[in-house]
MIDO-967398 format. One record per atom (N, C-alpha, C): residue in one letter; atom name; x, y, z. Coordinates in nm, 4 decimals, m for minus. Atoms other than C-alpha are relative to their C-alpha. Layout:
# MIDO-967398
  res  atom         x         y         z
    A    CA         X         Y         Z
...
# end
This chain:
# MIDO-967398
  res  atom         x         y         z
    X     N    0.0981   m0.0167   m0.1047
    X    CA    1.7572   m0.9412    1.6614
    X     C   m0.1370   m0.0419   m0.0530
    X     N    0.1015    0.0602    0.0368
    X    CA    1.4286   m1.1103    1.6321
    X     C   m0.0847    0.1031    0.0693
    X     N    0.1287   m0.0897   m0.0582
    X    CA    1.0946   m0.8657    1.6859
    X     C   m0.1025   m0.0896   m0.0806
    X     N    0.1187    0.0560    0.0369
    X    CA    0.7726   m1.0125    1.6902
    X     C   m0.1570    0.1386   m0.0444
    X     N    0.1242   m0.0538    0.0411
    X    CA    0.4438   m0.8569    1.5326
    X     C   m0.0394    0.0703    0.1025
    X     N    0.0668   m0.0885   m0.1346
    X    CA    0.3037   m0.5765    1.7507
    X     C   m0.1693    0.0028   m0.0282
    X     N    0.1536   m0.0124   m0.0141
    X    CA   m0.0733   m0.6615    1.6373
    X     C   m0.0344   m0.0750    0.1086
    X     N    0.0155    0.0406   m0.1286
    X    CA   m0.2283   m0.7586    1.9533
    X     C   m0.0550   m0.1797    0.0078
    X     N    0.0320    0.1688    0.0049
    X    CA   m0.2492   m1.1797    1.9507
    X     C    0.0580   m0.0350   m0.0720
    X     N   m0.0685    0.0419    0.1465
    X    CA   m0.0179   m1.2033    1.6668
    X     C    0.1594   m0.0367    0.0595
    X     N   m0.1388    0.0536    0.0041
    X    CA    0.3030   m1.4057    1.7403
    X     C    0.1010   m0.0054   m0.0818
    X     N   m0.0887    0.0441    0.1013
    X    CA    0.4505   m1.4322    1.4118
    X     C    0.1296    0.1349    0.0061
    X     N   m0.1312   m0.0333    0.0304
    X    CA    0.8380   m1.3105    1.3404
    X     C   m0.0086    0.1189   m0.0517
    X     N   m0.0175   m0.0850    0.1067
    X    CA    0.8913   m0.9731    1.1722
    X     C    0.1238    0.0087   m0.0716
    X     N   m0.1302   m0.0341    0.0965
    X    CA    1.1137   m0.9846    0.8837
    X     C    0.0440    0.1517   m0.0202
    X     N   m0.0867   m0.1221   m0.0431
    X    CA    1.3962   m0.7490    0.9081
    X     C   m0.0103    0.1071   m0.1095
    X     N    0.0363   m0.1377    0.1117
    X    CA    1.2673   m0.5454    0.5554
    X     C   m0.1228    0.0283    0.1147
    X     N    0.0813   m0.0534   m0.0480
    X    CA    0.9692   m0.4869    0.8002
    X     C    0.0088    0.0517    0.1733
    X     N   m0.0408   m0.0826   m0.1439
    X    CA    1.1288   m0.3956    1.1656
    X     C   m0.0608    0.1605    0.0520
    X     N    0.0727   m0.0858   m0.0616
    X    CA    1.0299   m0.0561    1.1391
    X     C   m0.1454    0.0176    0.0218
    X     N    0.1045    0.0275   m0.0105
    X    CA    0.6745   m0.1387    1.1276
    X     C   m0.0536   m0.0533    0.0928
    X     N    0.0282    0.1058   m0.0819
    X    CA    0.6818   m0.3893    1.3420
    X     C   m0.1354   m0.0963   m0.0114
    X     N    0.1323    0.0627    0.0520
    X    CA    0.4342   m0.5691    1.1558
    X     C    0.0547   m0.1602   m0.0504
    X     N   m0.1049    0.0970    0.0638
    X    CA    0.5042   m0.9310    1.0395
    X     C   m0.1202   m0.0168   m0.1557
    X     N    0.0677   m0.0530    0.0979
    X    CA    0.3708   m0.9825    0.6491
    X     C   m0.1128   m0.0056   m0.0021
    X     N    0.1530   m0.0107    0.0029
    X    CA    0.0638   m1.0504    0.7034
    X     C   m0.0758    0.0550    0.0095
    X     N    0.0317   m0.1441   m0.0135
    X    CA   m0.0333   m0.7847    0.8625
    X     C    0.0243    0.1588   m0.0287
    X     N   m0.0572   m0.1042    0.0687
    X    CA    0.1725   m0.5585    0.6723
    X     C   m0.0724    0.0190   m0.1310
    X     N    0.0561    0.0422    0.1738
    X    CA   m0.0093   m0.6861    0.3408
    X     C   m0.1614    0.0311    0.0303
    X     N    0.1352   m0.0603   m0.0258
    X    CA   m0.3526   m0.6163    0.5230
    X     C   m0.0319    0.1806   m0.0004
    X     N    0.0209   m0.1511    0.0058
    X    CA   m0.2755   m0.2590    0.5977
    X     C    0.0276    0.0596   m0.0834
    X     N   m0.0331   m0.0751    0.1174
    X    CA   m0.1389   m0.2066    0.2911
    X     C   m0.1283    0.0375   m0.0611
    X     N    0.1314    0.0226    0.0419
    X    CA   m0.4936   m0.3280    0.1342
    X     C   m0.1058    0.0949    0.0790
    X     N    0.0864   m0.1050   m0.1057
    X    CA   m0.7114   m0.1088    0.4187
    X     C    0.0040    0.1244   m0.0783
    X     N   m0.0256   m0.1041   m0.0144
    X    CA   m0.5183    0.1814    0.3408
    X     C   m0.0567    0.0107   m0.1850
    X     N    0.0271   m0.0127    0.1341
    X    CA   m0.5592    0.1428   m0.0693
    X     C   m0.1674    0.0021    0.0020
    X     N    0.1049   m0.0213   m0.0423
    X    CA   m0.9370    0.1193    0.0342
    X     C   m0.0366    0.1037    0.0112
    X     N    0.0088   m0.1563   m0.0841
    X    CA   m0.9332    0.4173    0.2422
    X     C    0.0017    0.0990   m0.1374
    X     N   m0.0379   m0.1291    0.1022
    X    CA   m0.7763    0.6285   m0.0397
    X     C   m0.0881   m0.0185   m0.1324
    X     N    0.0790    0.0069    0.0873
    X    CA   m1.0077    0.4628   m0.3088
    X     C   m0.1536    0.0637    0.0426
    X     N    0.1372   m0.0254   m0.0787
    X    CA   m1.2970    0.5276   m0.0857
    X     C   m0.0176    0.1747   m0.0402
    X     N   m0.0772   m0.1151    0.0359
    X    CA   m1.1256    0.8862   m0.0692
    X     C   m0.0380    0.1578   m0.1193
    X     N   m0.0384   m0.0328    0.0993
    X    CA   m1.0680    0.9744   m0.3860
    X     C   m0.1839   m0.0144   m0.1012
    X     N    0.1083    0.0107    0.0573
    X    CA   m1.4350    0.8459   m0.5036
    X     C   m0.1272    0.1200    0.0357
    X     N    0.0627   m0.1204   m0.0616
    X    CA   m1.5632    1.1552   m0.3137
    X     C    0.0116    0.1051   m0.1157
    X     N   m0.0359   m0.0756    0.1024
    X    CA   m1.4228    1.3492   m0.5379
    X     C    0.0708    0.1140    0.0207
    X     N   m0.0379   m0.1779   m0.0883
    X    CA   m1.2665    1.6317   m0.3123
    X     C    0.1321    0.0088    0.0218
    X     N   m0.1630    0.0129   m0.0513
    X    CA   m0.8845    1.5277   m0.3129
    X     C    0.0482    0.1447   m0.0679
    X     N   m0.1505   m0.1127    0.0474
    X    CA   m0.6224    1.8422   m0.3746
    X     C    0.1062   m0.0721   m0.0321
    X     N   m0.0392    0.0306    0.0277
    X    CA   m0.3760    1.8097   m0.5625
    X     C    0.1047   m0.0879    0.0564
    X     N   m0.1153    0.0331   m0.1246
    X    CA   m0.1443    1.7731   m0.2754
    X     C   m0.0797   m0.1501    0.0453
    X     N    0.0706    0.0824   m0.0691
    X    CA   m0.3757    1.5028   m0.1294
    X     C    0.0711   m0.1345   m0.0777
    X     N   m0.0808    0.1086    0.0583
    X    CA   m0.3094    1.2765   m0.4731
    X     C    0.1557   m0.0050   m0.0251
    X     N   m0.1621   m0.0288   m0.0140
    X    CA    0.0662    1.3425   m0.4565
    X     C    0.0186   m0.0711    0.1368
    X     N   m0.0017    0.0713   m0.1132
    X    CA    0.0524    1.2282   m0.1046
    X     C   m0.0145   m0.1592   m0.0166
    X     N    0.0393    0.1407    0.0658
    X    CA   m0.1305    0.8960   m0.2455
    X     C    0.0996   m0.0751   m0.0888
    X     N   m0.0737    0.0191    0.0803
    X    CA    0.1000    0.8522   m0.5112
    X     C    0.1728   m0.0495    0.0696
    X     N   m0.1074   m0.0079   m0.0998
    X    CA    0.3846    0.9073   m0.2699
    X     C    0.0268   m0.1341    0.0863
    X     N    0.0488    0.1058   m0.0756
    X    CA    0.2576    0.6422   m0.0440
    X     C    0.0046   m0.1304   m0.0308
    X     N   m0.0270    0.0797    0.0917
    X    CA    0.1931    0.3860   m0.2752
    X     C    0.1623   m0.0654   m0.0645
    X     N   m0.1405    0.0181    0.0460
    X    CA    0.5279    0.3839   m0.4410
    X     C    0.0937   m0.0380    0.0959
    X     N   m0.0883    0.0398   m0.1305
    X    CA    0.7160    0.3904   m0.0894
    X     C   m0.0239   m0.1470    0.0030
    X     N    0.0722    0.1550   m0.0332
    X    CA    0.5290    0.0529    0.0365
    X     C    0.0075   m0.0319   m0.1220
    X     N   m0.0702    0.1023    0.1234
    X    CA    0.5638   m0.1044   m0.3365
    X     C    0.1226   m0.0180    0.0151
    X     N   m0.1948   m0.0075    0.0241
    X    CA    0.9414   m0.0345   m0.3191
    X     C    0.0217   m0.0882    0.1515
    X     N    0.0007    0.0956   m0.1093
    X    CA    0.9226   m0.2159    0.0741
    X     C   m0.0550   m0.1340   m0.0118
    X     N    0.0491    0.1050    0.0364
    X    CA    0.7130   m0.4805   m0.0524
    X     C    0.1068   m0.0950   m0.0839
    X     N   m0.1199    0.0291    0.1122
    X    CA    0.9653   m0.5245   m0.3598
    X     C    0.1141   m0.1005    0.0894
    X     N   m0.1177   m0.0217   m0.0822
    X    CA    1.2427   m0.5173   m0.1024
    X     C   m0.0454   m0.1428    0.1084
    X     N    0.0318    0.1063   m0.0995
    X    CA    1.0799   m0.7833    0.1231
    X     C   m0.0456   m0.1230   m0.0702
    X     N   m0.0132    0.1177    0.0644
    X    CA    0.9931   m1.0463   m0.1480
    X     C    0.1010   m0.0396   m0.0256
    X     N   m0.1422    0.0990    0.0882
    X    CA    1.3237   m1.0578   m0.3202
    X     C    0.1178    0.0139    0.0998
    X     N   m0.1276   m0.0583   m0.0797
    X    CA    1.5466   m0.9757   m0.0127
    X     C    0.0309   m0.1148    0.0809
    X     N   m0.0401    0.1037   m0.0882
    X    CA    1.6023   m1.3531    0.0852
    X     C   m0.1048   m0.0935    0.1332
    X     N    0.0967    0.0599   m0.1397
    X    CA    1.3482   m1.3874    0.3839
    X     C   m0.0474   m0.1453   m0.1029
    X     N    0.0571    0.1406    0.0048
    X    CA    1.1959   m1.7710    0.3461
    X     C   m0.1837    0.0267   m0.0234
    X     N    0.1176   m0.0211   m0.0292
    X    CA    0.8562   m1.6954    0.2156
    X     C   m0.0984   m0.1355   m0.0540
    X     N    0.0312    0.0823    0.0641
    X    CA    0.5874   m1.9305    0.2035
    X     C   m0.0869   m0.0268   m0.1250
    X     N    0.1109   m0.0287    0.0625
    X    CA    0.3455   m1.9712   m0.1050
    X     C   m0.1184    0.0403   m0.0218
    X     N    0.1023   m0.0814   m0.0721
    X    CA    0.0817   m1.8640    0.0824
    X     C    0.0252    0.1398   m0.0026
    X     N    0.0006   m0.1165   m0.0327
    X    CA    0.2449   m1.6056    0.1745
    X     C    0.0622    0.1143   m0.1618
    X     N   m0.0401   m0.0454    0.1247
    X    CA    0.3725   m1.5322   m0.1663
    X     C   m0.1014    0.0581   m0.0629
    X     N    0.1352    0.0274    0.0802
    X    CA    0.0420   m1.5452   m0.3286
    X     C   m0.0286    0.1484    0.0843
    X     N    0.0589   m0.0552   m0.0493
    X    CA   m0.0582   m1.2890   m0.0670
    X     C    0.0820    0.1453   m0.0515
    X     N   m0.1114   m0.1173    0.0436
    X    CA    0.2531   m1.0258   m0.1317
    X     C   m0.0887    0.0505   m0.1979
    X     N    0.0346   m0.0009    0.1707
    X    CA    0.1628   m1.1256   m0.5161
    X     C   m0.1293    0.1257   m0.0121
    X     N    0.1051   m0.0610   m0.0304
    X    CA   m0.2094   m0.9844   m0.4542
    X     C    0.0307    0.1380    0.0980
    X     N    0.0643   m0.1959   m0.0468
    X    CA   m0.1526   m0.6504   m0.2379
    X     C    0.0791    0.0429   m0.1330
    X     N   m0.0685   m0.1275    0.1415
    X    CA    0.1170   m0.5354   m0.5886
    X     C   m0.0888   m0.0034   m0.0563
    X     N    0.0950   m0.0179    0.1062
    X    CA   m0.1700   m0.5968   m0.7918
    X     C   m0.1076    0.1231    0.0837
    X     N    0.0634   m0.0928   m0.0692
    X    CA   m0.3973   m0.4096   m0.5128
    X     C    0.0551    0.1297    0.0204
    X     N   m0.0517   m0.1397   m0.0072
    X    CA   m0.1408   m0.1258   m0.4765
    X     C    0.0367    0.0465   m0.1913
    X     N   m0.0094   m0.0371    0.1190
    X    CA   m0.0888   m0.0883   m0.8716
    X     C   m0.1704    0.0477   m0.0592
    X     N    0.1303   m0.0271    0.0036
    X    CA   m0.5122   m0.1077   m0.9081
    X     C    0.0053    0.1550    0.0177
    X     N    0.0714   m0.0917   m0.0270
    X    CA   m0.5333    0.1776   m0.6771
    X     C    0.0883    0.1074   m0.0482
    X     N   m0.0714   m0.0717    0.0352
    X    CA   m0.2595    0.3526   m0.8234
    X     C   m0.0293    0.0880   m0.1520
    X     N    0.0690    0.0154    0.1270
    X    CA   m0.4413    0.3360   m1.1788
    X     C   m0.0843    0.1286    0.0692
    X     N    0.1402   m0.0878   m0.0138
    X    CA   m0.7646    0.4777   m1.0122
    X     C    0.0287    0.1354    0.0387
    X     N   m0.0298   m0.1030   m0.0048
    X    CA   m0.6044    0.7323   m0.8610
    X     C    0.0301    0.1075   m0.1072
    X     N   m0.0866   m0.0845    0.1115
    X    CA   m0.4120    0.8528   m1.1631
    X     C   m0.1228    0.0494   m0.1164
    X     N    0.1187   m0.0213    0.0841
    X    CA   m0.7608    0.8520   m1.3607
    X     C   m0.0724    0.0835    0.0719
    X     N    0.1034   m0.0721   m0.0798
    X    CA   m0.9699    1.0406   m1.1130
    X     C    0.0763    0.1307    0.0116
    X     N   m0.0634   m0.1402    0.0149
    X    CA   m0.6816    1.3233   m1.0933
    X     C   m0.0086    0.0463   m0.1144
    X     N    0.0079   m0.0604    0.1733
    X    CA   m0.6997    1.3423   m1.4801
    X     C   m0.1344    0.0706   m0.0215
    X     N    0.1256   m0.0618    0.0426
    X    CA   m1.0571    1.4039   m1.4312
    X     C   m0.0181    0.0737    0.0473
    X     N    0.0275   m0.0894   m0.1052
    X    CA   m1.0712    1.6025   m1.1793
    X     C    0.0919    0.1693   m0.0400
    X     N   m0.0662   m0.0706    0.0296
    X    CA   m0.8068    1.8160   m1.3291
    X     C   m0.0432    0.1046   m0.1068
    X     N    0.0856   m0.0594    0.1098
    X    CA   m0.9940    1.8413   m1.6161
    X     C   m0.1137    0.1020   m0.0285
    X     N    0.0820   m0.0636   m0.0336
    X    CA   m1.2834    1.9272   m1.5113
    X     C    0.0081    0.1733    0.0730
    X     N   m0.0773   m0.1596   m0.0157
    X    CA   m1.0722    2.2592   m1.3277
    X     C    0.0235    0.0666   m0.1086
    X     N   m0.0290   m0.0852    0.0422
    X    CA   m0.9553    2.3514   m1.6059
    X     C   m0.1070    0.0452   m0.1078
    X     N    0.1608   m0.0361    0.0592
    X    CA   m1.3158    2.3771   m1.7783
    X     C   m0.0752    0.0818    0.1018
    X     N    0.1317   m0.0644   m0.1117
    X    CA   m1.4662    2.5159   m1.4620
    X     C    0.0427    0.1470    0.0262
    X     N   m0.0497   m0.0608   m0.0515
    X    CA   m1.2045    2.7311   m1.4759
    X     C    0.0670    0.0952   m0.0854
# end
């Protein structure tokens, strides 16, 4: 069954690792990037619970493992679009870093404050 992109003007195909999304990659690889934003943005506040980066962490890993799953799973991708996949793992591993450093500090800092 062929589903097309549900962003509003967007024609392109959604590959069948991305159906439940209904996103096709392009726009799957943008919101990935938004959302790693969001949570860097987030996280630079300084106010996450623990639960919050566990959530992040959570998140991250899911969508890497779909990403994974949608490069090497056959679909026809083009170099473009390769290049683009290539760039959000580096963008979801980045924010995965920052995260993991800002809980160390933050942790830290509890157990000094505390």
């Amino acid at each position: 069954m062929y589903v097309n992109c549900e962003v509003v003007g967007c024609k392109a195909r959604v590959p069948q690792e991305l159906e439940a999304e209904k996103r096709c990659v392009l726009h799957f690889t943008l919101e990935l990037e938004q959302a790693c934003m969001l949570m860097r943005r987030e996280t630079a506040v300084g106010a996450c619970t623990r639960e919050r980066f566990s959530e992040m962490r959570q998140y991250i890993v899911e969508h890497g493992a779909q990403l994974a799953r949608l490069a090497t799973g056959g679909t026809g991708l083009t170099d473009e679009t390769k290049a683009r996949v290539l760039s959000t793992f580096l963008t979801l591993m980045n924010s995965r870093e920052n995260i993991e450093r800002i809980a160390a500090r933050q942790d830290a800092e509890r157990r000094i404050a505390g």
